[in-house]
N, C-alpha and C positions, 0 to 999 in steps of 0.2 A: 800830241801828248808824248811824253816823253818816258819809257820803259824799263826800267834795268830789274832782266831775271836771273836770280843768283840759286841757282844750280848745278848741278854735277854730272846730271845727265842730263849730255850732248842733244839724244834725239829728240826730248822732249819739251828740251829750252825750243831747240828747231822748229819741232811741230808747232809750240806757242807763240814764237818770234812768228811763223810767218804768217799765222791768221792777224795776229795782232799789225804786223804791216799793212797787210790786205785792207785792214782799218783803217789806216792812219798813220797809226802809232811810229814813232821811231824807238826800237827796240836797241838794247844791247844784251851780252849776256857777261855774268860773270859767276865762275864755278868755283872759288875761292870766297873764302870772309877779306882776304887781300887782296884780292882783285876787287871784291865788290867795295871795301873801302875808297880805292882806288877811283872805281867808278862813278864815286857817290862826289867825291872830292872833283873832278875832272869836267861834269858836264851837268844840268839841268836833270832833274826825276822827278815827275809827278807818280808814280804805283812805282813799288818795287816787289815784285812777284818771288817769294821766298822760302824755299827748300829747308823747314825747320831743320831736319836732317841732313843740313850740312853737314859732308867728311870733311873739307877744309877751313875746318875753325868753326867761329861760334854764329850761328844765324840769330841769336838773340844780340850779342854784338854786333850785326849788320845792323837789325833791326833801330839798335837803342842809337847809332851811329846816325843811319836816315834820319829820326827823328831832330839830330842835332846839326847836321849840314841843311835838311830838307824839310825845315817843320811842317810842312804842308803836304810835302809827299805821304800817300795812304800806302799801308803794306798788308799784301793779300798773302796770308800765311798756307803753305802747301805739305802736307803731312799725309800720310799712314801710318803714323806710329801712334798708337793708343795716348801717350804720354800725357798729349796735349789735349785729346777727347773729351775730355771736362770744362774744356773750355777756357782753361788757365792761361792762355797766352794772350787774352783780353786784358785779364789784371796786370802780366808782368810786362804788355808794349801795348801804351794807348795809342800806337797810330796804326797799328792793325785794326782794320775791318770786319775781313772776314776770312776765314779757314775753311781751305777746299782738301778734295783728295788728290793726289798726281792723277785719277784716271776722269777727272773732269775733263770734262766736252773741250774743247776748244774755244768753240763759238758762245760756251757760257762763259767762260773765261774774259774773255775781250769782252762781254757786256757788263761784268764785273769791272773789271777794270775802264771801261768808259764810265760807267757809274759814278765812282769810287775816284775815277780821275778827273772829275768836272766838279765836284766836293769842293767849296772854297776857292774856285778860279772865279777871279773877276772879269 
């Protein structure tokens, strides 16, 4: 299964990237909307694990981008900010799943994303 977490913080892409190896997964990370464009363009994504609260650039432009390089790719939206709290990021990106907090478990995470990444694989 194929990874890309577009985040800003280092340690916590790191924490998730490594459990997620530990699974399997082949992880990448990308801390930019430009990088993660980038990434999206470049190689294979089934989950793309995503930091609404991107500082660089627009994580609803990731989002709305995966859906059009990756229509099958699921994106697991990751927040603290109340904003999205009502659940609004269902109606404005149908390929998000689901919405966690940045201090979710790890090991919930990866099961999340096995989930969520076997969704439509044949």
């Amino acid at each position: 299964m194929d990874v890309l977490i577009v985040t800003g913080e280092d340690e916590l892409a790191s924490l998730w990237g490594r459990h997620l190896e530990r699974s399997g997964a082949t992880v990448r990370h990308a801390v930019t909307q430009e990088v993660a464009i980038s990434a999206l363009d470049t190689g294979p994504v089934d989950v793309v694990i995503l930091n609404m609260t991107l500082d660089g650039g627009s994580a609803i432009a990731v989002a709305d981008y995966a859906g059009y390089r990756h229509p099958k790719a699921k994106v697991i939206s990751v927040t603290n900010d109340s904003f999205f709290s009502n659940g609004a990021v269902f109606d404005l990106l149908p390929n998000v799943r689901a919405q966690v907090a940045n201090t979710t478990p790890p090991d919930d995470l990866v099961a999340m994303v096995e989930h969520y990444g076997d969704e439509g694989q044949d």
